[in-house]
C-alpha positions, 0 to 999 in steps of 0.5 A, spaced: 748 112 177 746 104 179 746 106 186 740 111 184 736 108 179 738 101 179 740 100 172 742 093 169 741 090 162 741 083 160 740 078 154 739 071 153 738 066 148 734 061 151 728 062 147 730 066 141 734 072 142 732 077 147 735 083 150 732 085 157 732 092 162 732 092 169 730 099 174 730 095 181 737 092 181 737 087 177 731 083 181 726 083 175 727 085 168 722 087 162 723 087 155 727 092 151 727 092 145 724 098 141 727 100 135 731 093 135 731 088 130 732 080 132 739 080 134 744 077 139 746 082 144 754 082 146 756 087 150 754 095 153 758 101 154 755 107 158 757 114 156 761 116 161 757 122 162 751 118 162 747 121 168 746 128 163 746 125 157 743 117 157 747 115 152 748 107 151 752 104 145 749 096 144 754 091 140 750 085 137 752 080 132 749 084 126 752 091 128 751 096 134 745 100 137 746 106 141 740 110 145 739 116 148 734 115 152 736 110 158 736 104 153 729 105 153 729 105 145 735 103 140 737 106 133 741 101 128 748 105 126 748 105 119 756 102 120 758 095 121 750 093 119 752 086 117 758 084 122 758 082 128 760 087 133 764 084 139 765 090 144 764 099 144 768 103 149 768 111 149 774 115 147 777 119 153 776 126 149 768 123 148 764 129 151 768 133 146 768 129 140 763 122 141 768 118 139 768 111 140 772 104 139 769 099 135 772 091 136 769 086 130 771 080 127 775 083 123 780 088 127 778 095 132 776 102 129 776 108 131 769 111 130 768 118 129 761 119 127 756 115 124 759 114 118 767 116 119 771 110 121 778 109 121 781 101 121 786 102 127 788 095 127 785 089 123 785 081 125 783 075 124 781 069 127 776 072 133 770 068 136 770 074 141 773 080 145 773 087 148 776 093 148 778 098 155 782 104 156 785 105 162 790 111 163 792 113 156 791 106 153 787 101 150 788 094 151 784 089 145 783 083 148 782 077 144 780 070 144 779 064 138 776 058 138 775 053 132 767 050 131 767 045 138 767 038 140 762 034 143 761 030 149 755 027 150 751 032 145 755 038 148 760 042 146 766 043 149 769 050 148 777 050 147 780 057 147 786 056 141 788 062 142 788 069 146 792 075 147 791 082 149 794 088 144 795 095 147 795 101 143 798 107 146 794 113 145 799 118 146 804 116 141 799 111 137 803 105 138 801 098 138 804 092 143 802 086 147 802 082 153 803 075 151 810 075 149 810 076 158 807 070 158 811 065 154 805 066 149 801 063 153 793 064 151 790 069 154 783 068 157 781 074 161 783 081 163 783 087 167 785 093 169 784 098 172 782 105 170 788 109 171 791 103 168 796 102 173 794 095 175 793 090 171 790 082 172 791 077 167 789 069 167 791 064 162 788 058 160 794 054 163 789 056 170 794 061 173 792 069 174 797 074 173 799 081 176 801 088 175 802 094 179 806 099 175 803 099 169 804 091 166 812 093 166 813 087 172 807 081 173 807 076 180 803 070 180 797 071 184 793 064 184 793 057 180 788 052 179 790 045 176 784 042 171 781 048 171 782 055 169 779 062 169 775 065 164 773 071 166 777 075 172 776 082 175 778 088 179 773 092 183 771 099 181 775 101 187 781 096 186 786 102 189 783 103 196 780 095 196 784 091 193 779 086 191 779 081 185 774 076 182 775 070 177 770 066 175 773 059 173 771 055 166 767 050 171 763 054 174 765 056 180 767 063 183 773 065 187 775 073 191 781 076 193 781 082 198 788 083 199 790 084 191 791 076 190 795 073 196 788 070 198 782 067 195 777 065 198 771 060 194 764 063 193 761 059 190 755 058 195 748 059 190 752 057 184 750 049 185 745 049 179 746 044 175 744 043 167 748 040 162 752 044 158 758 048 154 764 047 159 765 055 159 761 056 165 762 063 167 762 068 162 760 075 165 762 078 171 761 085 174 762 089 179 757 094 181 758 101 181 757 103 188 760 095 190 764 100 196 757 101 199 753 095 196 758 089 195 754 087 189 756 084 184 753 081 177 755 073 175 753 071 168 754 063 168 751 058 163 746 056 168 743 063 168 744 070 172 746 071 179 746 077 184 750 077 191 750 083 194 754 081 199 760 079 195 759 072 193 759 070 200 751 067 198 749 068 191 742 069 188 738 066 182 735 071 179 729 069 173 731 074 168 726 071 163 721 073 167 717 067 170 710 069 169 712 070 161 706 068 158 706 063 151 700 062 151 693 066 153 685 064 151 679 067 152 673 062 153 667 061 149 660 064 151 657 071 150 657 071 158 664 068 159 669 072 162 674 066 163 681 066 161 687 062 161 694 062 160 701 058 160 707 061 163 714 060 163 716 056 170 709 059 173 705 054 171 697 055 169 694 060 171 686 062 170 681 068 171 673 069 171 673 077 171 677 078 165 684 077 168 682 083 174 683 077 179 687 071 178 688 064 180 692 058 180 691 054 176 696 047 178 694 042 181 695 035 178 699 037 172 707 036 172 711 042 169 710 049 170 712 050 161 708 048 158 709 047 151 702 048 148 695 049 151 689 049 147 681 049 150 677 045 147 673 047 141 667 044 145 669 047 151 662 051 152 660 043 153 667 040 156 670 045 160 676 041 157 683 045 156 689 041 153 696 042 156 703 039 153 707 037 158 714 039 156 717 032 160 711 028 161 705 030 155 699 031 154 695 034 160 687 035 160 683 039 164 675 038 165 673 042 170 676 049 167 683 049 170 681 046 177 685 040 176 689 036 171 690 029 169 696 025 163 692 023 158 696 017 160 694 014 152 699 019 149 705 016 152 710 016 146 716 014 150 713 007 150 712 007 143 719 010 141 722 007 147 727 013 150 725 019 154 722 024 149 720 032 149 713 035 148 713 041 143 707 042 139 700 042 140 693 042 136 687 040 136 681 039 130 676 045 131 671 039 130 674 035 136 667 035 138 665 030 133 672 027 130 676 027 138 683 029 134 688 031 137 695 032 133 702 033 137 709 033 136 715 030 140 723 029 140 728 024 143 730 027 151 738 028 147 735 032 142 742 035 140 745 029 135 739 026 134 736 025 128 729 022 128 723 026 130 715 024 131 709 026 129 702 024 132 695 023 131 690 022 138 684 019 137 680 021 144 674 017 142 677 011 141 683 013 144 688 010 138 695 013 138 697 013 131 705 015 128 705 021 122 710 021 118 709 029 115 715 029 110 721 024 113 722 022 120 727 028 120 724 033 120 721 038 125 714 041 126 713 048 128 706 048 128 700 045 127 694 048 123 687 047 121 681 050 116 675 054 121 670 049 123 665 046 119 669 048 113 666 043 108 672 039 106 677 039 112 685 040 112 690 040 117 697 044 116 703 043 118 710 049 119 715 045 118 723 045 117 722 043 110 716 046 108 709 048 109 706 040 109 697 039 107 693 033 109 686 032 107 685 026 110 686 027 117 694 025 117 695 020 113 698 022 107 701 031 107 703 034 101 708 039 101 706 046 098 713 050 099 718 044 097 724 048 100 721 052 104 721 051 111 715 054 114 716 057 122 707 058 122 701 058 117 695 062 119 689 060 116 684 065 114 677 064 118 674 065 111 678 059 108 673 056 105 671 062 100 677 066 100 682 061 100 686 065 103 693 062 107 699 066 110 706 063 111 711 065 117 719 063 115 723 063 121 726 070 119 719 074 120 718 074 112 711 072 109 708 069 104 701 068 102 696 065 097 689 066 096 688 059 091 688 054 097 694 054 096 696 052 089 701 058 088 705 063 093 707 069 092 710 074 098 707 077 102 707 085 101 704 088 107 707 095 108 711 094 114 717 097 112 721 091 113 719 090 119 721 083 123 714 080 123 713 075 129 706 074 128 700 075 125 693 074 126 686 074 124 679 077 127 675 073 128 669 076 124 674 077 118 670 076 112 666 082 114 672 087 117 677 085 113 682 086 120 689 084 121 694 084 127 701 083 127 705 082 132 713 086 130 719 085 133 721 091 138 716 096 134 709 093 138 702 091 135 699 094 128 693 093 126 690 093 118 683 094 116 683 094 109 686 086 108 694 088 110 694 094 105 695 100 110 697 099 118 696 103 124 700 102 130 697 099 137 703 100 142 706 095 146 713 097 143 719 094 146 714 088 147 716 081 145 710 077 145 710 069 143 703 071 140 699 074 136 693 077 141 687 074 142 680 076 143 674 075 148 669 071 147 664 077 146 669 081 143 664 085 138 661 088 143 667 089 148 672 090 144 678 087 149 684 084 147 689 080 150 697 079 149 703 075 152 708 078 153 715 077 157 711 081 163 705 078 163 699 078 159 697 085 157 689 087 156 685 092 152 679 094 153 678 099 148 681 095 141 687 095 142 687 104 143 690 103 150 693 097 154 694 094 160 699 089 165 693 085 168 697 078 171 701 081 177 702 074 180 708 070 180 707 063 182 713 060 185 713 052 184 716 046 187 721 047 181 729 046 182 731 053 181 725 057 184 727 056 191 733 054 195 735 050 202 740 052 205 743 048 212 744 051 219 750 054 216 748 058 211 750 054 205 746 052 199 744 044 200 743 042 192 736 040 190 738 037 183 740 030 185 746 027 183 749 034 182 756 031 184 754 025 179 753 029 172 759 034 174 765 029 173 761 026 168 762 032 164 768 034 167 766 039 171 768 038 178 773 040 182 776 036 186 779 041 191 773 045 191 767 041 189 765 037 196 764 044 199 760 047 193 756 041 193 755 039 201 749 034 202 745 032 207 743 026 206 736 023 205 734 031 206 731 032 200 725 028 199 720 030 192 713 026 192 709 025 188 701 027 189 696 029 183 693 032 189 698 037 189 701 043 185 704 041 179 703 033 182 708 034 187 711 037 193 718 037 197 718 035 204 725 036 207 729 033 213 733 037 216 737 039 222 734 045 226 736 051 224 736 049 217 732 053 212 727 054 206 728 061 201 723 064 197 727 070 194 722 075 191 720 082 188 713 084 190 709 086 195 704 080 197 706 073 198 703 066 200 705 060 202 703 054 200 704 047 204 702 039 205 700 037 212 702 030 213 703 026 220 711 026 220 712 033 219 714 039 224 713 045 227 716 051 222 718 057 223 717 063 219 722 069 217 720 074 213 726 080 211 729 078 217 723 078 221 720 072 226 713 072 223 710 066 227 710 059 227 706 053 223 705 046 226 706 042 219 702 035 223 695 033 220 694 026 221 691 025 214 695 029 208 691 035 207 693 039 201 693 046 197 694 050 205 695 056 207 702 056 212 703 064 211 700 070 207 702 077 208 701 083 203 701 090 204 709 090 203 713 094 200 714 094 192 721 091 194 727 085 193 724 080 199 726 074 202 721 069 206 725 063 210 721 057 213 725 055 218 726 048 221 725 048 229 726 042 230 719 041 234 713 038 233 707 035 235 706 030 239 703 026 235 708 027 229 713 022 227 718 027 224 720 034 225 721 035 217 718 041 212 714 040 207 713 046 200 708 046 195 708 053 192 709 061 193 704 066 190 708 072 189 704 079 188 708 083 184 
């Protein structure tokens, strides 16, 4: 049914596990998540009669899941709880029966209903594996690894062993392909449905084929230095003969004539960061491939589409780029500003309550930002205070119009290595005390130790270093007593504890030795409840209402749900109103002090916080939540809710656009590509200069704080070359600096000539408007700015420039 309702399910790990759904191909994808407790998702199998029933079964590492209702909603099955569930396939009789295979850890079972399994065969030493009937068999395909080595803080997988065991369901016997192979580890494999053709790759780096059942087998490909962890035959492997492999450092091989050629296409797989050395781990052939020539690659950079079989190959942002961590109301009866940061869209801001929205990047360097807080003075300062994840503490004093480094708060140049920004907080008496507290690790975080926690002094701009329970110990949050509380304290959620200071930082007490603490929410009526509630990592809560003497868990009624977060109103010493956020069963609602909940909606919804209030919240009643997909508004206190941010902002970032030279390949924007890939290992030598074609002096990223995100790109290339901006939406706006050595540009627009825009300016002008278009269709588009070669006579170069795209979607 892909070809009709364009049905594709992800996961990721990047920031925390997630499971994800797309309904347009793969282009975009919301969160999916009802019924689901927090869980790495591994695997999917469809019914085979899904189109009438709907069926999916989920594996997991804590059990399996199965929904029958398109994956909107999931329900835990009650066998395998606790295990680690590493594939599901469907009988053959499972329309009649419901019966599936079920592979964990500890062997493959045969499930007949919810409750009934029968062990079929039982294992030991897996990491991972899958299950697939083909013809009258099931093949067991199984891989394992001891825990990884390191290099340079990166692990380095080693597959010691790997074999695929074959159960014959007619006679109920079991054999296997390794004794074929010299014993060989088995790293991958395929077959077809009638099982009829077989292809198995090795980790000695060679692919292997059967035409008659596994009986008889030909070497089809090898590759020395490198191996094919993931191989795959087309839906249509008979009629077609196409296999793909996808090999452990990265790159994407095809064959369409059953494997006596192959062809490398890996031209957009170029994206380079340091990781695992098993790149590939996921290839999948669209149903309709025949038709579509789509297929789906999963690679430790990330997800990617080609829908022309691999010739070129797309980055798809499965963590939607307009995830909002963060979004904040500001102050003032008559204020409708809000403000909220994003993931790889930067700062965007509104003055109707999110109805509009506006960029909001000029001057500041990243597009996630690891905090972001409004002054408690902001009514007076305008100031919002952003974190920077690479390059700090930024500050805005004129309501997110511009921004500049608060360049006092370098931690790099007290600790002398690079480091990361991670947490933010500032005094509620910041009007009066200038305090801000911030949280930073070294650049290589993985295999280092020390880690650094900060006071900034605005008034008298003095850095100092905390030490808030060792120079070990990680800070999940900061935390403060409401304003003109009448003895002042700053918490701190910690790896080893919830940590208080009466004293601005100096000195912390540790009030939960051994428990470490993920958030302290502070009651707004502290002063005379003595009320804190602390967040663990795996959701529980626990509370004390003595300032913190003594804990006792936290009994809120909610049936153990997964508690992601949990806030209070801002009038809670009169309402007594509490907000949780859950994972996957959405917004609840307590207003009886946590005694008894109602439920708000946005389930299925992951939001990194709780929701937040509008500064004339008392009258208007309007909330807002982040959520994966945007920033969710209710006007009506929490009754009924809305997606108000519908712009993506497409930023001079490496991952967010492509150039590609006059031949169509992929010219690689992170510098020193080649550099990092040998020293991890990871280039091919056969392969690699083609990968990653250069051309040199093309690409030159300058810095401006005049600009989006202080920085823009002028490209110089040959003519013909080009600029990509892939998108799914319905508007689009291109952003660009005008300067004296740049050219005339072309603009493409789905294949269509749009006109030309001369890039000349004798002086540099910012934040121009090269191309807009609305009005299209909600669909996949593309926008190309074309170098013509041309220019102005006044121009010195023919070069392109980008600043940033603004997508309406």
């Amino acid at each position: 049914m892909f070809a009709s309702d364009g049905l594709v399910f992800s996961s990721s790990t990047q920031f925390g596990a997630a499971h994800l759904r797309s309904s347009n191909y793969g282009e975009t994808f919301s969160e999916s998540h009802a019924g689901m407790h927090r869980t790495l998702v591994t695997g999917h199998t469809f019914s085979p009669y899904f189109d009438r029933d709907g069926t999916i079964f989920m594996a997991t590492q804590t059990g399996y899941y199965k929904s029958t209702d398109r994956g909107r909603s999931w329900k835990k099955q009650s066998l395998f709880a606790d295990e680690e569930v590493l594939s599901i396939c469907s009988a053959a009789d499972y329309s009649e029966t419901g019966t599936i295979y079920v592979l964990t850890k500890s062997g493959v079972q045969r499930v007949g209903d919810a409750t009934n399994a029968r062990t079929l065969k039982d294992f030991d030493k897996t990491t991972f594996g899958k299950l697939q009937i083909a013809g009258d068999r099931l093949f067991v395909h199984r891989v394992f690894y001891d825990t990884p080595k390191k290099k340079n803080g990166m692990e380095l997988v080693d597959y010691a062993a790997g074999t695929v065991d074959v159960l014959d369901l007619a006679t109920n016997t079991w054999s296997t392909l390794a004794g074929q192979f010299n014993s060989g580890v088995i790293a991958d494999f395929d077959a077809s449905t009638d099982g009829k053709n077989v292809v198995v790759s090795l980790k000695g780096g060679s692919i292997h084929l059967s035409n008659d059942r596994g009986q008889s087998w030909k070497e089809a490909f090898e590759r020395n230095g490198d191996f094919f962890c993931k191989v795959k035959l087309s839906p249509n492997y008979g009629e077609d003969q196409t296999i793909a492999c996808g090999s452990a450092k990265g790159y994407f091989f095809l064959s369409s004539d059953g494997g006596q050629k192959w062809e490398t296409r890996s031209n957009g797989l170029s994206r380079w960061v340091h990781h695992v050395n098993i790149l590939i781990n996921k290839i999948v052939f669209s149903p309709s491939y025949a038709s579509d020539k789509t297929i789906f690659l999963g690679k430790t950079t990330g997800f990617y589409k080609t829908t022309d079989s691999g010739k070129y190959w797309r980055h798809i942002n499965v963590w939607n780029t307009k995830w909002s961590y963060f979004v904040y109301a500001a102050p003032g009866t008559d204020s409708q500003d809000i403000f909220t940061a994003t993931y790889n869209s930067g700062i965007s801001r509104s003055s109707d309550h999110g109805d509009t929205w506006h960029s909001a990047n000029i001057g500041i360097t990243s597009a996630f930002a690891n905090g972001m807080l409004l002054s408690p003075n902001y009514e007076q300062d305008k100031s919002i205070f952003v974190l920077d994840i690479a390059t700090g503490l930024y500050r805005s004093s004129d309501g997110g119009r511009s921004w500049a480094n608060v360049k006092e708060t370098d931690t790099a140049k007290v600790v002398g290595k690079p480091v990361l920004y991670r947490k933010l907080g500032i005094s509620p008496e910041f009007k009066d005390d200038g305090l801000i507290y911030f949280f930073s690790v070294p650049r290589k975080i993985l295999g280092v130790t020390e880690k650094h926690s900060w006071k900034f002094n605005d008034k008298t701009k003095e850095l100092t270093l905390l030490s808030i329970g060792g120079d070990k110990n990680y800070i999940n949050g900061f935390s403060f007593t409401p304003k003109g509380t009448q003895q002042k304290k700053v918490f701190a959620a910690t790896a080893r504890g919830a940590f208080v200071s009466a004293d601005e930082g100096p000195s912390w007490k540790n009030l939960t030795p051994g428990r470490g603490a993920e958030k302290i929410i502070v009651s707004p009526n502290y002063e005379n409840d003595g009320l804190l509630y602390l967040m663990d990592k795996s959701g529980s809560l626990r509370v004390t209402s003595d300032f913190g003497a003594t804990f006792r868990p936290a009994d809120l009624n909610l049936d153990g749900k997964y508690i992601g977060n949990l806030t209070f109103s801002p009038d809670f010493a009169n309402d007594q109103t509490l907000y949780v956020n859950t994972f996957g069963e959405g917004v609840f609602r307590s207003q009886d002090a946590g005694k008894s909940w109602s439920n708000l909606g946005l389930k299925g919804k992951l939001l990194f916080s709780g929701p937040t209030f509008s500064s004339n919240y008392t009258d208007d009643k309007t909330l807002f939540a982040p959520a994966i997909d945007g920033v969710f508004r209710s006007t009506d206190d929490g009754a009924t809710w809305k997606n108000i941010l519908n712009r993506t902002e497409y930023l001079p970032k490496e991952p967010q656009l492509v150039l590609r030279d006059p031949t169509g390949h992929e010219v690689p924007l992170t510098f020193n590509v080649p550099v990092e890939m040998k020293r991890y290992n990871m280039y091919d030598e056969e392969v690699g200069s083609e990968i990653f074609r250069t051309i040199p002096g093309s690409v030159q990223k300058v810095k401006d704080p005049r600009a989006y995100l202080a920085s823009y790109y002028k490209f110089r290339m040959p003519q013909g070359s080009a600029v990509e901006i892939s998108f799914y939406g319905t508007a689009i706006e291109y952003k660009c600096v005008t300067s004296d050595d740049l050219g005339i540009v072309g603009i493409e627009l789905d294949g269509k000539p749009m006109g030309e825009f001369d890039l000349y300016s004798a002086q540099d002008r910012f934040d121009v408007t090269g191309f807009a278009k609305s009005d299209l269709k909600p669909d996949f588009h593309r926008l190309r700015i074309v170098a013509t070669g041309r220019k102005h006579t006044a121009s010195s170069d023919t070069a392109i420039s980008f600043n940033a795209a603004t997508v309406e979607n």
